[in-house]
NULUM-232948 format. One record per residue: residue in one letter; z, x, y of N, C-alpha, C in turn; chain. Coordinates in steps of 0.1 Angstrom, whole numbers, plus 5000, padded with zeros to 4 digits. Example, Ala and Ser with C-alpha at 12.3 -4.5 7.8 and 13.67 -1.06 7.14 Angstrom:
NULUM-232948
<site aa="A" n_up="5078" n_east="5132" n_north="4943" ca_up="5078" ca_east="5123" ca_north="4955" c_up="5078" c_east="5132" c_north="4967" ch="A"/>
<site aa="S" n_up="5071" n_east="5128" n_north="4978" ca_up="5071" ca_east="5137" ca_north="4989" c_up="5079" c_east="5129" c_north="5000" ch="A"/>
end
This chain:
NULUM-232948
<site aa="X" n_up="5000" n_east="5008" n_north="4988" ca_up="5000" ca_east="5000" ca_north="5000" c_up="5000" c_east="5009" c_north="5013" ch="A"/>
<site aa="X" n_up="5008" n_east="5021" n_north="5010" ca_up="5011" ca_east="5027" ca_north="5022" c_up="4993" c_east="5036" c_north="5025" ch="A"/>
<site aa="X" n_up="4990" n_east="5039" n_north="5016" ca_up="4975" ca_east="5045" ca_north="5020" c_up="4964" c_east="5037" c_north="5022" ch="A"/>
<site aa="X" n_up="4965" n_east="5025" n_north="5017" ca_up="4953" ca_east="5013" ca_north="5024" c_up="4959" c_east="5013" c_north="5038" ch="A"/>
<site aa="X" n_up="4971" n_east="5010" n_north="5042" ca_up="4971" ca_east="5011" ca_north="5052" c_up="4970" c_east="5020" c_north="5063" ch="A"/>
<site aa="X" n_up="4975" n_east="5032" n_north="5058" ca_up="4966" ca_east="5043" ca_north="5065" c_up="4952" c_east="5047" c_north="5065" ch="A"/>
<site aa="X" n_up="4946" n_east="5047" n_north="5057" ca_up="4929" ca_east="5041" ca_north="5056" c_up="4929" c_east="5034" c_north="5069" ch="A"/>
<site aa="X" n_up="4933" n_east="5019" n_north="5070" ca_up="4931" ca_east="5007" ca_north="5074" c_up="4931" c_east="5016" c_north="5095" ch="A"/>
<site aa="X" n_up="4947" n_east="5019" n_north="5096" ca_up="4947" ca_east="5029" ca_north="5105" c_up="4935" c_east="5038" c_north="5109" ch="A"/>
<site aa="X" n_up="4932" n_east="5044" n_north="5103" ca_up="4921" ca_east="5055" ca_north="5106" c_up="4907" c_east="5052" c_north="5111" ch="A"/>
<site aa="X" n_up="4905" n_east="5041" n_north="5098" ca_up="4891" ca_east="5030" ca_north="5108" c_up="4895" c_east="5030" c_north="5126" ch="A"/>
<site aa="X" n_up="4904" n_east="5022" n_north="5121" ca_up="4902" ca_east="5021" ca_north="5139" c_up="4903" c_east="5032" c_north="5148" ch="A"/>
<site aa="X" n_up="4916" n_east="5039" n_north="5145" ca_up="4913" ca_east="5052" ca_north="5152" c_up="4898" c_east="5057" c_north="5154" ch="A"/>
<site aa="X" n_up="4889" n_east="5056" n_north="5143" ca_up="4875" ca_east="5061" ca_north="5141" c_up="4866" c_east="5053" c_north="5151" ch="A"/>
<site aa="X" n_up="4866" n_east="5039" n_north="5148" ca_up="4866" ca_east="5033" ca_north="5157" c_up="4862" c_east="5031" c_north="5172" ch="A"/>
<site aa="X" n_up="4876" n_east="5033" n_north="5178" ca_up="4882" ca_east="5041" ca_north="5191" c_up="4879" c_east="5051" c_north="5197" ch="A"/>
<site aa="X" n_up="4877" n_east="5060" n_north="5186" ca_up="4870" ca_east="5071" ca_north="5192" c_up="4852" c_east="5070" c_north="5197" ch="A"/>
<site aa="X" n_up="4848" n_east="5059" n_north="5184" ca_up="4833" ca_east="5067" ca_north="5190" c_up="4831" c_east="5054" c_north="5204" ch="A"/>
<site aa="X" n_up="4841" n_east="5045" n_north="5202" ca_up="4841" ca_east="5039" ca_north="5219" c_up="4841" c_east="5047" c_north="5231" ch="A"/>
<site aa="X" n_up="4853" n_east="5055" n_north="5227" ca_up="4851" ca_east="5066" ca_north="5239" c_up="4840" c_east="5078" c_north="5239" ch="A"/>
<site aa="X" n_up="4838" n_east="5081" n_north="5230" ca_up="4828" ca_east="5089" ca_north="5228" c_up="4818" c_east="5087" c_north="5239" ch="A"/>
<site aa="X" n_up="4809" n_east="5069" n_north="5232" ca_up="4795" ca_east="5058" ca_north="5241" c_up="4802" c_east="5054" c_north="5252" ch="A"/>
<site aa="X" n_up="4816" n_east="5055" n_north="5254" ca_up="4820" ca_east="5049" ca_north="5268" c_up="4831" c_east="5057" c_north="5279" ch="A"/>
<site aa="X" n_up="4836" n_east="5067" n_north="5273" ca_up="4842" ca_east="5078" ca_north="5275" c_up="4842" c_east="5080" c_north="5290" ch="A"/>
<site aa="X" n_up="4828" n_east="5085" n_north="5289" ca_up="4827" ca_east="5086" ca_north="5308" c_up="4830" c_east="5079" c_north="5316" ch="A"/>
<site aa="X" n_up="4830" n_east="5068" n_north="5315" ca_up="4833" ca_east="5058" ca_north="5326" c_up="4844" c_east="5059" c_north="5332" ch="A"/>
<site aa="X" n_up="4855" n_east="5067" n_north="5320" ca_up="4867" ca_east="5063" ca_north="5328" c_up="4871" c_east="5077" c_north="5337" ch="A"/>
<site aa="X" n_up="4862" n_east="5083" n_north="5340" ca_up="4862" ca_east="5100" ca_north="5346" c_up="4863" c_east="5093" c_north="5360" ch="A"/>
<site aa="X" n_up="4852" n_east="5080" n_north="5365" ca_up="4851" ca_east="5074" ca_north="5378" c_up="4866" c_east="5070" c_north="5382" ch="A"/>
<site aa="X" n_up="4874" n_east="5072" n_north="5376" ca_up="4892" ca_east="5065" ca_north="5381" c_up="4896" c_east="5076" c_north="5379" ch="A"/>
<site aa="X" n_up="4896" n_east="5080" n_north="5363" ca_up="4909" ca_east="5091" ca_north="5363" c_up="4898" c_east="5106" c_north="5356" ch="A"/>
<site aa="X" n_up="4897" n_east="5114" n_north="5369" ca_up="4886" ca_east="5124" ca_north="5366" c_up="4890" c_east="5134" c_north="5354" ch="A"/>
<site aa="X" n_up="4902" n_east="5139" n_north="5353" ca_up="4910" ca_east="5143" ca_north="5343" c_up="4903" c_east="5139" c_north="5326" ch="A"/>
<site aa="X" n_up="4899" n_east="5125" n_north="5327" ca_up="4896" ca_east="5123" ca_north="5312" c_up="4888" c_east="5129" c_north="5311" ch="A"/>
<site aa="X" n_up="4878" n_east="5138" n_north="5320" ca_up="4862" ca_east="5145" ca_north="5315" c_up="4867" c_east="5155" c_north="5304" ch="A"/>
<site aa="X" n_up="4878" n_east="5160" n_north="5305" ca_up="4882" ca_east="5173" ca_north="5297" c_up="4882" c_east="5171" c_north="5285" ch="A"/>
<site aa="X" n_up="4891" n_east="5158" n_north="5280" ca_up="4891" ca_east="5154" ca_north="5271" c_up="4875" c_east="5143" c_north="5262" ch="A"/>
<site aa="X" n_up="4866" n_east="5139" n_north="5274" ca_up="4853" ca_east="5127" ca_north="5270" c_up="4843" c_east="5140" c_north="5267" ch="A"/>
<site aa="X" n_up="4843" n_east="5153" n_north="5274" ca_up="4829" ca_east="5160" ca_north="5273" c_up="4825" c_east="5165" c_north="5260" ch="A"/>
<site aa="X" n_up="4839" n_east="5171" n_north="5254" ca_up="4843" ca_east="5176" ca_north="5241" c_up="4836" c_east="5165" c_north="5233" ch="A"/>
<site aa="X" n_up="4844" n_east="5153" n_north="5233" ca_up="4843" ca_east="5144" ca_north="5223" c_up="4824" c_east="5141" c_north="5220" ch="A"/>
<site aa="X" n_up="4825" n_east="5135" n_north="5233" ca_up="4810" ca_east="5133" ca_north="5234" c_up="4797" c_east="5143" c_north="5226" ch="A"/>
<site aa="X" n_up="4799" n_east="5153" n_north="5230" ca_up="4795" ca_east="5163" ca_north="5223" c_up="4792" c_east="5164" c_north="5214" ch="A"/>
<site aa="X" n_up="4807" n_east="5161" n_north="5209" ca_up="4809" ca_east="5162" ca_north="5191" c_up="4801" c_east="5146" c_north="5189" ch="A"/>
<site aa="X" n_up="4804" n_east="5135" n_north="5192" ca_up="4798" ca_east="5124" ca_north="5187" c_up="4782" c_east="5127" c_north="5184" ch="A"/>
<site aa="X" n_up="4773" n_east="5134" n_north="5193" ca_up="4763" ca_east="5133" ca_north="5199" c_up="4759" c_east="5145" c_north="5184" ch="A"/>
<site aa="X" n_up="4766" n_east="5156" n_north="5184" ca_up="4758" ca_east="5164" ca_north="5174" c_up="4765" c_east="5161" c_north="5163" ch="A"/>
<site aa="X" n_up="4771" n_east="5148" n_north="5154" ca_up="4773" ca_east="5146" ca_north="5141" c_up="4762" c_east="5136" c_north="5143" ch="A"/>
<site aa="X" n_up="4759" n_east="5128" n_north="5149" ca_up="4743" ca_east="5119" ca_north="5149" c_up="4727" c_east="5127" c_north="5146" ch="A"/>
<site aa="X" n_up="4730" n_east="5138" n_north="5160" ca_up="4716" ca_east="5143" ca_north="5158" c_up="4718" c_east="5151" c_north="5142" ch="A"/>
<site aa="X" n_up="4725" n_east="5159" n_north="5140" ca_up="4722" ca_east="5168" ca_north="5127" c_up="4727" c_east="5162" c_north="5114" ch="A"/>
<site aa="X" n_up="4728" n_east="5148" n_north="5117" ca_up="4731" ca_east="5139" ca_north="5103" c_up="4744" c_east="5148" c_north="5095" ch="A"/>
<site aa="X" n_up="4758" n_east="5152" n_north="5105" ca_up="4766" ca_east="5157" ca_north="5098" c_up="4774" c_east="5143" c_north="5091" ch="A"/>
<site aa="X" n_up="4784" n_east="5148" n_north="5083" ca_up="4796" ca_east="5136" ca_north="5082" c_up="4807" c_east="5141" c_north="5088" ch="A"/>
<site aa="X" n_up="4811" n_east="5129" n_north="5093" ca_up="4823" ca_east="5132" ca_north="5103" c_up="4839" c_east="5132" c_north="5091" ch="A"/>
<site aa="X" n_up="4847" n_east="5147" n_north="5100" ca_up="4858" ca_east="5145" ca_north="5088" c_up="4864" c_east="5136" c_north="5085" ch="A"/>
<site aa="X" n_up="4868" n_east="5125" n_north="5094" ca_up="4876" ca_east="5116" ca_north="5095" c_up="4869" c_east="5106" c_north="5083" ch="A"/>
<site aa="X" n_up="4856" n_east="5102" n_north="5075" ca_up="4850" ca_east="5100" ca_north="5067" c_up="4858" c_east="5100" c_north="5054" ch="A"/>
<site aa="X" n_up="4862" n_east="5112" n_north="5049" ca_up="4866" ca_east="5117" ca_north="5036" c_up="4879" c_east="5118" c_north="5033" ch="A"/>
<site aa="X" n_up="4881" n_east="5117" n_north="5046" ca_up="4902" ca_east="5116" ca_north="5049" c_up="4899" c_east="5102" c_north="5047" ch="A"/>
<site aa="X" n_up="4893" n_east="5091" n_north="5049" ca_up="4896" ca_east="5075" ca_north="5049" c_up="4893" c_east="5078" c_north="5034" ch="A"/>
<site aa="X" n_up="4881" n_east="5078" n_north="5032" ca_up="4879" ca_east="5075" ca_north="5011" c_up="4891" c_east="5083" c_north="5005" ch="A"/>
<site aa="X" n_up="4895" n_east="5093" n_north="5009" ca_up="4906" ca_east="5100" ca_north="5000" c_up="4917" c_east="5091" c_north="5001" ch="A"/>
<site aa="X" n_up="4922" n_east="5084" n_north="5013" ca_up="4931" ca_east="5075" ca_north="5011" c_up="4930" c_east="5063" c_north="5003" ch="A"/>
<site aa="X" n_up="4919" n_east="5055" n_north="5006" ca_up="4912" ca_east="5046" ca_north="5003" c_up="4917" c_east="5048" c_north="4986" ch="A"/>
<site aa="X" n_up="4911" n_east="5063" n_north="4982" ca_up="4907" ca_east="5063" ca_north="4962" c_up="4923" c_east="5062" c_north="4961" ch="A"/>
<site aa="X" n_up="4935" n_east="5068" n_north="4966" ca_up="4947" ca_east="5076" ca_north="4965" c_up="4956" c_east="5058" c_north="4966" ch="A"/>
<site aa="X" n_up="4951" n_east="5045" n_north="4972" ca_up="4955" ca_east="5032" ca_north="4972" c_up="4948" c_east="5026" c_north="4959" ch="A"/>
<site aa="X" n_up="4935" n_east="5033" n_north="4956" ca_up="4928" ca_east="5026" ca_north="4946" c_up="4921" c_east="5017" c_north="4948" ch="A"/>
<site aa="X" n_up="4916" n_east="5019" n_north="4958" ca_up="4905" ca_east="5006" ca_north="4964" c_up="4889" c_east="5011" c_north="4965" ch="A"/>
<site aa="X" n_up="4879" n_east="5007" n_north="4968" ca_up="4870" ca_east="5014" ca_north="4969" c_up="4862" c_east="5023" c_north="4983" ch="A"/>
<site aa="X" n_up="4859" n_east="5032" n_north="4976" ca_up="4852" ca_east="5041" ca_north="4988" c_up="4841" c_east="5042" c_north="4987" ch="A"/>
<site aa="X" n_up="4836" n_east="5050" n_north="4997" ca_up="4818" ca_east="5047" ca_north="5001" c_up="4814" c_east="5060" c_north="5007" ch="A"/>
<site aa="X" n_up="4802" n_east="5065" n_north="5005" ca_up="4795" ca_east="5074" ca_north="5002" c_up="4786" c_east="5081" c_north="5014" ch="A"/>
<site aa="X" n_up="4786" n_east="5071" n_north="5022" ca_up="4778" ca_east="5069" ca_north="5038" c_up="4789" c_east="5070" c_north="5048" ch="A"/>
<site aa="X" n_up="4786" n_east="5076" n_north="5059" ca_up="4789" ca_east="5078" ca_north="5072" c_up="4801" c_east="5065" c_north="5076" ch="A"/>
<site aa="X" n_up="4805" n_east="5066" n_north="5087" ca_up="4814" ca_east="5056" ca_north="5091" c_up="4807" c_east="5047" c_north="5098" ch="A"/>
<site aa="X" n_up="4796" n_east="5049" n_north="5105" ca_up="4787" ca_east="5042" ca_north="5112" c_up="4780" c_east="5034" c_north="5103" ch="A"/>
<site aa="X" n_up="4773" n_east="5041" n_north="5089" ca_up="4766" ca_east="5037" ca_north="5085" c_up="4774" c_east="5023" c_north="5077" ch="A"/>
<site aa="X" n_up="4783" n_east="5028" n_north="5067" ca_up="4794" ca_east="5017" ca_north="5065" c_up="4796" c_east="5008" c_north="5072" ch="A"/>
<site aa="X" n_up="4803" n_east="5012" n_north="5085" ca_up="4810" ca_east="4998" ca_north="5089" c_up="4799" c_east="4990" c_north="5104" ch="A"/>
<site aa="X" n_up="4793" n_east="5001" n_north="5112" ca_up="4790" ca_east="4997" ca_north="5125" c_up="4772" c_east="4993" c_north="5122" ch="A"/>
<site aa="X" n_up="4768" n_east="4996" n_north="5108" ca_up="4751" ca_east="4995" ca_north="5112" c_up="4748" c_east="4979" c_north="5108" ch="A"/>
<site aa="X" n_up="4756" n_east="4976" n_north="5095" ca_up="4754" ca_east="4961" ca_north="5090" c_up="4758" c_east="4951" c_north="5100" ch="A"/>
<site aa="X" n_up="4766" n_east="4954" n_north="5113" ca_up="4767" ca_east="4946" ca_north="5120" c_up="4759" c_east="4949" c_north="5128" ch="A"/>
<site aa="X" n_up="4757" n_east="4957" n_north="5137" ca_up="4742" ca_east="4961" ca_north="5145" c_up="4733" c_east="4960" c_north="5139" ch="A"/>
<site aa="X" n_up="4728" n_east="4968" n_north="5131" ca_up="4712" ca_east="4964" ca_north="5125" c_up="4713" c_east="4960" c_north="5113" ch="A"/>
<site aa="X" n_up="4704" n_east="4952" n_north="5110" ca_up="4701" ca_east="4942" ca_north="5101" c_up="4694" c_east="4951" c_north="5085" ch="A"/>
<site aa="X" n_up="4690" n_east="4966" n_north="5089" ca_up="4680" ca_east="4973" ca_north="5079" c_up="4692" c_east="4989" c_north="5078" ch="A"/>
<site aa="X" n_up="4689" n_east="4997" n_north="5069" ca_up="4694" ca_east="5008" ca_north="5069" c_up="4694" c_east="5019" c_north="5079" ch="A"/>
<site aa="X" n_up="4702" n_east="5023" n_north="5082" ca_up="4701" ca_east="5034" ca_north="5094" c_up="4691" c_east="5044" c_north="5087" ch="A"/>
<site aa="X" n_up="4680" n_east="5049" n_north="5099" ca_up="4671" ca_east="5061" ca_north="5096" c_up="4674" c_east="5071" c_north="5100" ch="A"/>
<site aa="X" n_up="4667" n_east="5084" n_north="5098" ca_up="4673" ca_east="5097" ca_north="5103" c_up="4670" c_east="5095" c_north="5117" ch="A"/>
<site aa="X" n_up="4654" n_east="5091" n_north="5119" ca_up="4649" ca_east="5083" ca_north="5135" c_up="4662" c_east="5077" c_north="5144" ch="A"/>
<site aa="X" n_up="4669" n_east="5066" n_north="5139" ca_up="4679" ca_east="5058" ca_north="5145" c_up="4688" c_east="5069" c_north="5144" ch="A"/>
<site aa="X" n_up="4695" n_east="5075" n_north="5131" ca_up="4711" ca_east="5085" ca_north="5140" c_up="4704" c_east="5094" c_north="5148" ch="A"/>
<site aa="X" n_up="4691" n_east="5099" n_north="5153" ca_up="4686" ca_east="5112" ca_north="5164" c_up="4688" c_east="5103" c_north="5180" ch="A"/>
<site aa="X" n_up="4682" n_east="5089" n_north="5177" ca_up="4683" ca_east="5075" ca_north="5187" c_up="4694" c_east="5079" c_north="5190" ch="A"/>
<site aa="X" n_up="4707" n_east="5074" n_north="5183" ca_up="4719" ca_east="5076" ca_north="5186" c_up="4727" c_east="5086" c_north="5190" ch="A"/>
<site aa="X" n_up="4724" n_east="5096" n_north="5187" ca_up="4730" ca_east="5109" ca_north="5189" c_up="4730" c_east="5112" c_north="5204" ch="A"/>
<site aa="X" n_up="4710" n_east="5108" n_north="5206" ca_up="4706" ca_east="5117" ca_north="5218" c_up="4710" c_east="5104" c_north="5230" ch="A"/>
<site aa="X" n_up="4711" n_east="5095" n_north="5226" ca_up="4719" ca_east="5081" ca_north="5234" c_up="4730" c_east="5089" c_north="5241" ch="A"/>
<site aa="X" n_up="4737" n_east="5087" n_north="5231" ca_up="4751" ca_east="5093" ca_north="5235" c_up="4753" c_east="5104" c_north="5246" ch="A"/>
<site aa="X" n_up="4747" n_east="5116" n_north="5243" ca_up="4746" ca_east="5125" ca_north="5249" c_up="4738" c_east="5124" c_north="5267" ch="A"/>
<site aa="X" n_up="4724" n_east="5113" n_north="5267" ca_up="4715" ca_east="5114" ca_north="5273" c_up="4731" c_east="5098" c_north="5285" ch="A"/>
<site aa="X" n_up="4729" n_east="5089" n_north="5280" ca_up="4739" ca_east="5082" ca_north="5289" c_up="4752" c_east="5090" c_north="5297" ch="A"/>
<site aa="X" n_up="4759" n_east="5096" n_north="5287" ca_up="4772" ca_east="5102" ca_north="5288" c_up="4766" c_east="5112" c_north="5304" ch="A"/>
<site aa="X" n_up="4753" n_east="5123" n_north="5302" ca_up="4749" ca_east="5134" ca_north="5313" c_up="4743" c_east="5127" c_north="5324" ch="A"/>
<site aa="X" n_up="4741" n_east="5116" n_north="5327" ca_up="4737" ca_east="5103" ca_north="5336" c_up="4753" c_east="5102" c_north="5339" ch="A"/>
<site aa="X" n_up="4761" n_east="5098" n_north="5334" ca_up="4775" ca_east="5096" ca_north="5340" c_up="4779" c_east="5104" c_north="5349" ch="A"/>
<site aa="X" n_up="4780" n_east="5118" n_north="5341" ca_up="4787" ca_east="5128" ca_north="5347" c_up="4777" c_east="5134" c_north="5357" ch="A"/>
<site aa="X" n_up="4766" n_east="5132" n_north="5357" ca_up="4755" ca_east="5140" ca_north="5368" c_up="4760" c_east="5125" c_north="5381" ch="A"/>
<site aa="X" n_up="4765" n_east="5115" n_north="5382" ca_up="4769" ca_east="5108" ca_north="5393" c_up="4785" c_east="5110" c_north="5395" ch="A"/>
<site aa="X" n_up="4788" n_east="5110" n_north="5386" ca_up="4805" ca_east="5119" ca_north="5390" c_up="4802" c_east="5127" c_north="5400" ch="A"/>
<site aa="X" n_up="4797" n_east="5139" n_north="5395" ca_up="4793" ca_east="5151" ca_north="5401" c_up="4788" c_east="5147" c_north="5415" ch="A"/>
<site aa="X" n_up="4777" n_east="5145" n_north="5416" ca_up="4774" ca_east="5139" ca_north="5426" c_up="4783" c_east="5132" c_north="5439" ch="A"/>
<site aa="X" n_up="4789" n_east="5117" n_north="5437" ca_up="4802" ca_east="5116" ca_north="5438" c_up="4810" c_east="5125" c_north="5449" ch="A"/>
<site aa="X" n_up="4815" n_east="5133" n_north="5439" ca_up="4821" ca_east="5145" ca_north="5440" c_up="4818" c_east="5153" c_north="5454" ch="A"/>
<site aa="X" n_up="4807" n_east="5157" n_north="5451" ca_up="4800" ca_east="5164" ca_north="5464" c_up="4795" c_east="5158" c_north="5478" ch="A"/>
<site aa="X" n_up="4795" n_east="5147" n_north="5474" ca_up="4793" ca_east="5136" ca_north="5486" c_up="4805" c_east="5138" c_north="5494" ch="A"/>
<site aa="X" n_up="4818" n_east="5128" n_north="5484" ca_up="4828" ca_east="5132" ca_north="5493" c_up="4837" c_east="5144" c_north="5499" ch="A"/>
<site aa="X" n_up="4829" n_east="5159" n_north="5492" ca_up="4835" ca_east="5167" ca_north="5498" c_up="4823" c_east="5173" c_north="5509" ch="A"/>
<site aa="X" n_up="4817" n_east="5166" n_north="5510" ca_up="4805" ca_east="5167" ca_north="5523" c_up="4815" c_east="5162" c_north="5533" ch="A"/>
<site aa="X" n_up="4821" n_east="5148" n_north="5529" ca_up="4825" ca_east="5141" ca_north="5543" c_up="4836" c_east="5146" c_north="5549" ch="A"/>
<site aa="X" n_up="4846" n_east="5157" n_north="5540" ca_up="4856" ca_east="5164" ca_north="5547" c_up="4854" c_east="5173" c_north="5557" ch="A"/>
end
């Protein structure tokens, strides 16, 4: 019980993270501090998509998962939980490069207006 539940835990953590990962930046516009912690992440989100890694957090869930005796799965955490509700067909290597370079290409659009931002108002001092 106690490792489905940590399993159960970890999803979301997993979860949560790749929210911040695709949404990460946004919150640099309030509290600029989080870039330290979103650019990393981001990063990492961005190149386990493009080079079709598996993310550790993956094998730590199935090992709990086997260790409760429930079933585990073979595919990505995306591919598992977030593709059958987004897309309707199997994720392609095409779609995780889509995704990867998403991530990365949104996230440098954020932070290139941060930046920006940034320099505006230290123009006006």
């Amino acid at each position: 019980m106690a490792y489905s539940f940590l399993a159960d835990l970890l999803v979301v953590f997993h979860f949560v993270f790749i929210l911040f990962v695709v949404l990460g930046g946004l919150f640099v516009f309030k509290w600029p501090k989080v870039g330290y912690l979103h650019i990393p992440a981001a990063v990492w989100g961005g190149l386990i998509e493009i080079n079709g890694w598996l993310c550790p957090l993956t094998p730590i869930e199935n090992q709990l998962r086997q260790l409760a005796g429930t079933t585990t799965y073979k595919d990505s955490f995306i591919q598992h939980y977030l593709i059958p509700v987004i897309y309707p067909t199997e994720l392609s290597r095409e779609d995780q490069l889509f995704l990867g370079l998403s991530v990365l290409i949104l996230n440098g659009i954020v932070y290139i207006w941060v930046l920006l931002r940034m320099l505006q108002e230290k123009n006006r001092t």
